[in-house]
C-alpha positions as CSV (number, residue, x, y, z in Angstrom):
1,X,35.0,22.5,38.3
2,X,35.1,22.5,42.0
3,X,38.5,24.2,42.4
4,X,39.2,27.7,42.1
5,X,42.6,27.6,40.9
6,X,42.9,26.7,37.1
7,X,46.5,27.7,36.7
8,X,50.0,25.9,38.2
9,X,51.8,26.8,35.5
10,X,55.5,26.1,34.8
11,X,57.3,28.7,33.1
12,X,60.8,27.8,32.1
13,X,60.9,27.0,28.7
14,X,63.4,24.2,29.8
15,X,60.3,22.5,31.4
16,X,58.5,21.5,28.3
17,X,57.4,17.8,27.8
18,X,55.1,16.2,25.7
19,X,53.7,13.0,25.5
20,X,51.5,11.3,22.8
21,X,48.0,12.0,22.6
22,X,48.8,14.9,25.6
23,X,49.4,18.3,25.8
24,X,51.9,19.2,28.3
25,X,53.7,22.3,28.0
26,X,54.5,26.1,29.4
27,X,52.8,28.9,30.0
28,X,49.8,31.3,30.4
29,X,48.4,32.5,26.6
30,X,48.3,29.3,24.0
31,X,49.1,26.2,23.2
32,X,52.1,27.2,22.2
33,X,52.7,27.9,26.4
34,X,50.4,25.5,27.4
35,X,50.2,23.0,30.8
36,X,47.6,20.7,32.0
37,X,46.5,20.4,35.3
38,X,44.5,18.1,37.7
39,X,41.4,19.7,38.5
40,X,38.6,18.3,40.9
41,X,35.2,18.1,40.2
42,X,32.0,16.8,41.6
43,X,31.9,12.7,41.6
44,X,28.7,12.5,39.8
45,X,30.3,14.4,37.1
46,X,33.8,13.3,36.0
47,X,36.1,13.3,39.0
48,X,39.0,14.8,38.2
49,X,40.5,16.7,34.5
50,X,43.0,17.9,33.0
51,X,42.5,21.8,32.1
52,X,44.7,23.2,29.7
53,X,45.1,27.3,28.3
54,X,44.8,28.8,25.2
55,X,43.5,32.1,24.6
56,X,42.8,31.6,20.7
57,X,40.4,28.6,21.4
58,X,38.7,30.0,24.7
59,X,37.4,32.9,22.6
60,X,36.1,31.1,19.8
61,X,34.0,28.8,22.1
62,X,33.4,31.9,23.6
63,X,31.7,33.3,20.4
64,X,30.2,29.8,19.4
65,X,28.2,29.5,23.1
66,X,27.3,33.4,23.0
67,X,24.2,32.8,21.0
68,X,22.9,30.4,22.5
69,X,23.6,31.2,26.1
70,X,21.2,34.6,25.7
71,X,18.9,32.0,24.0
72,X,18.7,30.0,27.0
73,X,18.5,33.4,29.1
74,X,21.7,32.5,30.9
75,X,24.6,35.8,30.8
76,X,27.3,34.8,28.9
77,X,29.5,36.8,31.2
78,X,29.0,34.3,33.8
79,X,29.3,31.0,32.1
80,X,32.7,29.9,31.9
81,X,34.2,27.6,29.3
82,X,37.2,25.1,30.5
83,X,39.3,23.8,28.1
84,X,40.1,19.8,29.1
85,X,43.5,18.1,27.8
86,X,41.0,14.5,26.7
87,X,41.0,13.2,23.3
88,X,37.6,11.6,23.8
89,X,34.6,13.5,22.1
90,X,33.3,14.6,25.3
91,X,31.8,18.0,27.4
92,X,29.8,18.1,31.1
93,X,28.6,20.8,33.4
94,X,29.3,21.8,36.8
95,X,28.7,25.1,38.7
96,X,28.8,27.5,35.9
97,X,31.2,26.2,34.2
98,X,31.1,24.2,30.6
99,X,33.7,21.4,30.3
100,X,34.7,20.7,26.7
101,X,37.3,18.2,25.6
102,X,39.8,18.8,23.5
103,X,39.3,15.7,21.4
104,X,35.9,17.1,20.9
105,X,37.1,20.1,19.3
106,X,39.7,17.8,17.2
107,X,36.8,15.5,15.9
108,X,34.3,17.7,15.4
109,X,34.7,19.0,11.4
110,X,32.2,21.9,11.5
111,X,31.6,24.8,14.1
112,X,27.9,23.4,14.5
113,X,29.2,19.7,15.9
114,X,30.4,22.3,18.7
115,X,27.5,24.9,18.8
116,X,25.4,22.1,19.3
117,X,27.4,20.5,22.3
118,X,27.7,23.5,24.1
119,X,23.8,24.1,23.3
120,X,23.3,21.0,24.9
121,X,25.3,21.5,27.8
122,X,23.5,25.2,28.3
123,X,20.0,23.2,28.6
124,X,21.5,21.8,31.6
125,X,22.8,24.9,32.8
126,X,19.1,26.6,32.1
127,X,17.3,23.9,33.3
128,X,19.1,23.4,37.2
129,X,19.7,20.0,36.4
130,X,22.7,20.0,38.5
131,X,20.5,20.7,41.5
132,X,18.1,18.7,40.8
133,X,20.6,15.5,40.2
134,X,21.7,16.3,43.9
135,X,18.3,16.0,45.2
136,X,17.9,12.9,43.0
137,X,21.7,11.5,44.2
138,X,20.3,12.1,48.2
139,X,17.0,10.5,47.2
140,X,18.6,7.2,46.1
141,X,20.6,7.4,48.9
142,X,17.8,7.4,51.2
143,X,16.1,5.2,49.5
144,X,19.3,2.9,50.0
145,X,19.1,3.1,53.8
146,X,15.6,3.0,54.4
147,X,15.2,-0.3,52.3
148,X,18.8,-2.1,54.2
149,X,17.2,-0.7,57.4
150,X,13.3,-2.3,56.1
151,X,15.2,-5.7,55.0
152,X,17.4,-5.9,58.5
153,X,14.3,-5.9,60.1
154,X,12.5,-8.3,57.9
155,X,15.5,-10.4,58.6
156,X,15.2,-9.5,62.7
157,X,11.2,-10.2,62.6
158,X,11.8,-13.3,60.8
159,X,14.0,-15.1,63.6
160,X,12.1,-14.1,66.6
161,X,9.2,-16.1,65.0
162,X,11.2,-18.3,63.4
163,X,10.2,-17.6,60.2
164,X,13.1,-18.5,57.7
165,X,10.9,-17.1,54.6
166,X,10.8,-14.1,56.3
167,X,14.4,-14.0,56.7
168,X,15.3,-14.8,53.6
169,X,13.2,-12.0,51.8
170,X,14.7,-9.3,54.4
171,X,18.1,-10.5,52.3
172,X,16.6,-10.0,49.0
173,X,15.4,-6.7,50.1
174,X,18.6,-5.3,51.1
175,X,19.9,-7.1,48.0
176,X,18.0,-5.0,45.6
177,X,17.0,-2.0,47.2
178,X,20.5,-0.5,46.0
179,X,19.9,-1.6,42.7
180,X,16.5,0.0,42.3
181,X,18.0,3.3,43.7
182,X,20.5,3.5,41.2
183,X,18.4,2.5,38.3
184,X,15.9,5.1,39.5
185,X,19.2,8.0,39.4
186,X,20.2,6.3,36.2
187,X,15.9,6.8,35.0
188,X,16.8,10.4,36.0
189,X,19.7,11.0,34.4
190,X,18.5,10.0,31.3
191,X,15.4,12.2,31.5
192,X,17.3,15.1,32.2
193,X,19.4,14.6,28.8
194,X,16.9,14.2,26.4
195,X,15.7,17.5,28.1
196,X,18.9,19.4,27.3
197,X,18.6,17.6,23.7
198,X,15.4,19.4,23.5
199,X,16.1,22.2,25.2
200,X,19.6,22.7,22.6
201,X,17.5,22.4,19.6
202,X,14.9,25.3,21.1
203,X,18.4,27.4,21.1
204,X,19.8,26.6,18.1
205,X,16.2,27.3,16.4
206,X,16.1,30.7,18.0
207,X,19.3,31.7,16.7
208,X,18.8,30.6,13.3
209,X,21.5,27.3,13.6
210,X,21.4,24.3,12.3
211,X,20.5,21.4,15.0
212,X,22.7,18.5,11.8
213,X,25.4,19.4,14.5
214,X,24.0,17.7,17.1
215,X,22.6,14.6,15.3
216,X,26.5,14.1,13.2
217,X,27.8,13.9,16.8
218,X,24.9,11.5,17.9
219,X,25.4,9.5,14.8
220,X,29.3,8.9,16.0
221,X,28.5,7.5,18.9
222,X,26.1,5.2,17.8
223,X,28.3,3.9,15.1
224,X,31.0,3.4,17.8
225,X,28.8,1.1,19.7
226,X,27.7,-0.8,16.6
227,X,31.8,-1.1,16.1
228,X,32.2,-2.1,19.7
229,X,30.0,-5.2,19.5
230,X,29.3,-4.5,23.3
231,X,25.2,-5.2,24.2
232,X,24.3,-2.2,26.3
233,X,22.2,-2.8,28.9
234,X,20.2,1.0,28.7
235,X,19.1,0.8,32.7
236,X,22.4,0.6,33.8
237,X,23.7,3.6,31.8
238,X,23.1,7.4,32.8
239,X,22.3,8.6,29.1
240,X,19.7,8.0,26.7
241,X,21.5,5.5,24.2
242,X,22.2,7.3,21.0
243,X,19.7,5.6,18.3
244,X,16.9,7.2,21.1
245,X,18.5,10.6,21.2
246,X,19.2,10.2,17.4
247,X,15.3,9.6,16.8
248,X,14.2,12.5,18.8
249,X,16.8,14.8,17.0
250,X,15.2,13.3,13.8
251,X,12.0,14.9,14.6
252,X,13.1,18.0,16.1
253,X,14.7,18.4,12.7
254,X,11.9,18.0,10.5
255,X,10.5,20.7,12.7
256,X,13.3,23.2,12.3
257,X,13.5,26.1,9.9
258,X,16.7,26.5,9.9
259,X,18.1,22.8,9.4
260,X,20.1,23.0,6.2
261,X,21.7,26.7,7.9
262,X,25.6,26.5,7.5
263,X,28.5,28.3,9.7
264,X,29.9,31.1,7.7
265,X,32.9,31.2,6.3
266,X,35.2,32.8,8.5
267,X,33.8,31.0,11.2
268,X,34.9,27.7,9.6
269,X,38.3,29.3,9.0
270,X,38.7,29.6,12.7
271,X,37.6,26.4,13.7
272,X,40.0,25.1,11.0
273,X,42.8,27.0,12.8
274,X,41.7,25.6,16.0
275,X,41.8,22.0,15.2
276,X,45.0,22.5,13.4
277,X,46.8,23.8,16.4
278,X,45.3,21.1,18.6
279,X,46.5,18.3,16.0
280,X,50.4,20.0,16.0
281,X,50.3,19.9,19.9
282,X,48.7,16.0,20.3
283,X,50.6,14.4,17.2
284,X,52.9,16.6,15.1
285,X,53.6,17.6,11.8
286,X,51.8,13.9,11.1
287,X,48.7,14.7,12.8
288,X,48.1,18.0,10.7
289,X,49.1,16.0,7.5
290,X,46.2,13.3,8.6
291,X,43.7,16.6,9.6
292,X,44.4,18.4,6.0
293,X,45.3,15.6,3.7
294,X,43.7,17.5,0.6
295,X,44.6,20.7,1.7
296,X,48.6,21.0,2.9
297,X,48.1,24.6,1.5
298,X,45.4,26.6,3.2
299,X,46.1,28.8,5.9
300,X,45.0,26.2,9.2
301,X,47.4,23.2,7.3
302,X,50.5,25.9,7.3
303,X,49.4,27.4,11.0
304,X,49.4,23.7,12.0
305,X,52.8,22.9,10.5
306,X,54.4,26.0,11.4
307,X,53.5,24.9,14.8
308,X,54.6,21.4,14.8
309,X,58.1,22.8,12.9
310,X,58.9,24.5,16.3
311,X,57.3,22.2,18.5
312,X,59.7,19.6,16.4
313,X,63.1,21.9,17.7
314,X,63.2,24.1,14.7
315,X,62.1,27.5,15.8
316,X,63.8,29.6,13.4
317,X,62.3,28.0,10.5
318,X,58.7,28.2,12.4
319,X,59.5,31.7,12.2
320,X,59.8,32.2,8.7
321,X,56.4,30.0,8.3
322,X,54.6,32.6,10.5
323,X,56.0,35.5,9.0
324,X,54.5,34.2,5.9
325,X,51.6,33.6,7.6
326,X,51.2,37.1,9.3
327,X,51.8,38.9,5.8
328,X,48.6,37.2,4.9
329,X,46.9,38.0,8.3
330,X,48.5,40.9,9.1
331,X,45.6,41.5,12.0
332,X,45.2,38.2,13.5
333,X,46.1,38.4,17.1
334,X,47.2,34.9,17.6
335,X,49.4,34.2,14.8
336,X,51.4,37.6,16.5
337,X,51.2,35.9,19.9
338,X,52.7,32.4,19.1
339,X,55.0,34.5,17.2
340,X,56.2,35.5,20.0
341,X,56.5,32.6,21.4
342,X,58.9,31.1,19.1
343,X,60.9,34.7,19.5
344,X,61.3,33.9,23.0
345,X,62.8,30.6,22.3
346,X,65.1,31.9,19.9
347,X,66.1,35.0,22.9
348,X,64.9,37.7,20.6
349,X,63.2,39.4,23.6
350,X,63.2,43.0,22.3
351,X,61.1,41.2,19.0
352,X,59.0,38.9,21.3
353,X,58.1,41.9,23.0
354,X,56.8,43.7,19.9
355,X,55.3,40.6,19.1
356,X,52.9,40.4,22.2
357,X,52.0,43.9,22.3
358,X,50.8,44.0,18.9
359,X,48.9,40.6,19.8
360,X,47.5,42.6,22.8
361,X,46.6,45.3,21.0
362,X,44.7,42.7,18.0
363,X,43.1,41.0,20.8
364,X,39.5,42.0,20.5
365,X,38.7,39.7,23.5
366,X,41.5,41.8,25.7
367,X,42.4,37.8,26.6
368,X,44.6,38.3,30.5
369,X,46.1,35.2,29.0
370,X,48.1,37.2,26.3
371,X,48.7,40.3,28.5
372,X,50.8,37.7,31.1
373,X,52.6,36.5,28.3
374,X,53.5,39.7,27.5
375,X,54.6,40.5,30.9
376,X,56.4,37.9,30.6
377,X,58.3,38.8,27.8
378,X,59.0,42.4,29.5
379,X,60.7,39.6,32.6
380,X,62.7,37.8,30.5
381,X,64.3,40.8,28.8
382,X,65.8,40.8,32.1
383,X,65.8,44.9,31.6
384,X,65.2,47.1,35.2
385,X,63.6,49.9,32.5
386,X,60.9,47.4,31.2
387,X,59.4,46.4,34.6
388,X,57.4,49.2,35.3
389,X,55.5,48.2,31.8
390,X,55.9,43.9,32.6
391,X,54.2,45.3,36.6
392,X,51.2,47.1,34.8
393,X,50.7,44.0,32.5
394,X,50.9,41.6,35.4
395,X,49.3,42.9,37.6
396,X,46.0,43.6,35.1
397,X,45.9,40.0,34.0
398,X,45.9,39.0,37.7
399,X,42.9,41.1,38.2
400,X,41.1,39.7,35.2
401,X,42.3,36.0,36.7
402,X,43.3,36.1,39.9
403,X,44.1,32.5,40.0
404,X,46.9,32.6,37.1
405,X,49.8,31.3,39.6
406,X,52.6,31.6,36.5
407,X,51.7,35.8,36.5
408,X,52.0,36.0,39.9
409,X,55.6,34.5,39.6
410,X,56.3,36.5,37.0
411,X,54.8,39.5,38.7
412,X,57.3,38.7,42.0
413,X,60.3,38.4,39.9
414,X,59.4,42.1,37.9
415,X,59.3,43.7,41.5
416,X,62.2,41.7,42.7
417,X,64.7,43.2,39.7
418,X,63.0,46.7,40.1
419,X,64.6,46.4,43.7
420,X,61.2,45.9,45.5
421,X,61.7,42.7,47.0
422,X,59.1,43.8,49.7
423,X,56.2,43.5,47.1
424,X,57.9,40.6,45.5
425,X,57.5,38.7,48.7
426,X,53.9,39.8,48.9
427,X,53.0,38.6,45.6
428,X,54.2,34.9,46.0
429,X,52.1,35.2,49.2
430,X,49.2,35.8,47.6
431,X,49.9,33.5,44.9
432,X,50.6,30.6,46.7
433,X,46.7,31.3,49.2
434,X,45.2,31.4,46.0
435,X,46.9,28.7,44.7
436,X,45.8,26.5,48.1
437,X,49.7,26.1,49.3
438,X,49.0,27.4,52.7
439,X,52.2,26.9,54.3
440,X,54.5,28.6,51.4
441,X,51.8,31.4,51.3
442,X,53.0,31.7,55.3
443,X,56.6,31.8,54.5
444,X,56.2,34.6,51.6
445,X,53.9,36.4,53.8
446,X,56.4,36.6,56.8
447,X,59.5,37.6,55.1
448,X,57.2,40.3,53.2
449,X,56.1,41.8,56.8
450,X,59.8,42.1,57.3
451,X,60.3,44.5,54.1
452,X,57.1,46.3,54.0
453,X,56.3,49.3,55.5
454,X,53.9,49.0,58.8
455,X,50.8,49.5,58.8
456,X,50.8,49.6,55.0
457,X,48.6,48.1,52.7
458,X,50.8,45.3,51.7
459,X,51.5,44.3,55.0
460,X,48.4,44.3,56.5
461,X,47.5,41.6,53.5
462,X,50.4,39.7,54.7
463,X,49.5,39.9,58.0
464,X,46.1,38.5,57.1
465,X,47.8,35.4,54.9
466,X,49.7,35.1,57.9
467,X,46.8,34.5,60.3
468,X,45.0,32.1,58.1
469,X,45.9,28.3,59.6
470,X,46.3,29.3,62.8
């Protein structure tokens, strides 16, 4: 992901829409608050996405790629995950980021489908392929001008002797010389993926996982073809076809020591609690009927129809499902956090409150995500003795994310009912440079050096946002 800010968040609860087979809703901490937004990326990767929020799911992936990150002697710390609002079974590199579709974590049934993706995905990251597909991309498009530049002057030598062979092959080598650059990226490309297959399977060997994963998602694809009918022609795509990759994972398998290794168990419980809330926010109380059609009784089925019950309007009988639910889990941090949620929508502020600190507090990942929310809540209450506490909370998630445009919003409004309108000023500044809206950074940033002190801190920020553009 090219662009550094991840977050344009709307906030009002007001604001919420949703469309089939999307996720499009408020907030800063989970799906339960969630927006997507357009993010560009590199062309040879997948142009632009959709990222989407949740702090539940972003630290599972972030336990499932831990392993296997050290494995491939990358530092977790510095690989980030990005969530992407796609149903398709899909995930793709770029910087140090790891792009991982939503539909992907819908379809895939086990934790290792997923290990095994973002095992993949590291071999690229390990490997540099990314730099390496550059050089390849500038190769091909050399090769590109040279040969037009070779065939124009075939085609020039051609008339001056009045050769009309001549001319005629200059045309057929301008003609093709594109082609054989591109099928020589594409003969790249493909090399480079069977690498990270190989590469993934090296990880997931050293960490004691299963590579089954890998080939069950393989074995998808394939099948989807077959279904399709479509002949693929395999020099025109940028991937090995999946019956190759499926072969090599064959062998790699028989080689493995750890091949019929399963996730444990409270692993699988989270990723059933993942998909569950992913199927209530992209279909409903249907979709988690269709995801748990054995099983309307285990905890994800009830987390996913809890969901879907206030996502449906009814957020006072959500509430009593994730009551329920929390006298079962009394110490997991999420079900406390879209708890809180739902309090909010029901303008029980002082509970919704309570609800996020204790989620905070549970949160073992110290998510910014769920500390904003919570600031947040301390906002809403609308109460001049709570925004001290809703300043300390903002202000630490923006340091943990300094591009979470919602918290500095909130963050303005917390100083603007404490009476400091000169700070609030400077915050939507700074929100809006970070956020790349130059202009209203400019405005903020001006009517802040009116309020602030001179020579202070915050003013001599402003009067740097200030000077930026001109």
């Amino acid at each position: 992901m090219a662009k550094t800010s991840l977050q344009l968040f709307q906030t009002e609860n007001s604001e919420r829409q949703r469309r089939p087979g999307t996720l499009k809703r408020v907030a800063s901490g989970c799906l339960a608050a969630l927006v997507a937004v357009s993010v560009l990326v590199p062309a040879n990767a997948q142009g632009r996405v959709a990222v989407v929020r949740d702090a539940e799911i972003e630290t599972l992936l972030k336990d499932y790629a831990k392993p296997v990150l050290q494995a491939a002697g990358l530092k977790a710390s510095r690989v980030q995950i990005v969530l992407v609002n796609d149903r398709s079974f899909n995930a793709f590199v770029d910087g140090q980021r790891i792009f991982v579709n939503t539909g992907a974590l819908m379809q895939a049934v086990v934790p290792n489908e997923i290990i095994g993706v973002l095992a993949h995905e590291a071999g690229h990251l390990a490997g540099g392929h990314q730099q390496r597909l550059r050089e390849q991309i500038a190769a091909a498009r050399t090769m590109a001008i040279v040969g037009g530049l070779l065939g124009a002057g075939a085609i020039a030598a051609g008339s001056i002797s009045g050769n009309s062979g001549g001319a005629r092959a200059g045309g057929a080598l301008i003609t093709a010389t594109p082609g054989l650059a591109q099928r020589s990226l594409l003969s790249y490309r493909r090399s480079e993926e069977m690498n990270a297959d190989q590469a993934a399977a090296r990880y997931l060997d050293a960490t004691g996982q299963s590579i089954r994963g890998m080939l069950t998602t393989f074995q998808r694809f394939s099948q989807s073809l077959s279904l399709s009918g479509v002949q693929v022609d395999q020099y025109q795509v940028s991937h090995p076809l999946p019956r190759e990759r499926i072969a090599l994972l064959e062998e790699l398998a028989r080689k493995s020591r750890h091949y019929d290794a399963t996730d444990p168990i409270p692993l699988q419980r989270r990723h059933n609690l993942m998909r569950a809330k992913i199927a209530a926010y992209t279909g409903g109380a249907q979709a988690v009927a269709r995801l748990f059609p054995n099983d309307r009784v285990s905890l994800a089925a009830r987390y996913g129809e809890a969901i879907a019950t206030d996502l449906a309007g009814n957020s006072a009988a959500s509430l009593q499902k994730m009551d329920a639910l929390i006298r079962e889990q009394p110490n997991n941090a999420y079900f406390h956090e879209f708890r809180g949620e739902v309090l909010l929508k029901l303008r029980k502020n002082d509970e919704a409150i309570k609800a996020f600190g204790t989620a905070a507090k549970l949160d073992r990942s110290k998510s910014p995500l769920i500390r904003a929310r919570l600031g947040f809540a301390l906002v809403s209450s609308g109460k001049p003795g709570n925004m001290n506490r809703a300043i300390d909370e903002l202000r630490a998630a923006i340091q943990a994310e300094p591009d979470n445009f919602n918290a500095y919003r909130h963050l303005s409004q917390a100083y603007g009912i404490a009476g400091d309108v000169g700070n609030a000023e400077l915050v939507m500044a700074e929100g809006n440079f970070r956020a790349g809206n130059t202009r209203d950074a400019q405005v903020f940033a001006a009517r802040a050096l009116q309020r602030l002190p001179k020579g202070s801190p915050g003013a001599i920020r402003a009067s740097d946002i200030l000077t930026v553009g001109k």
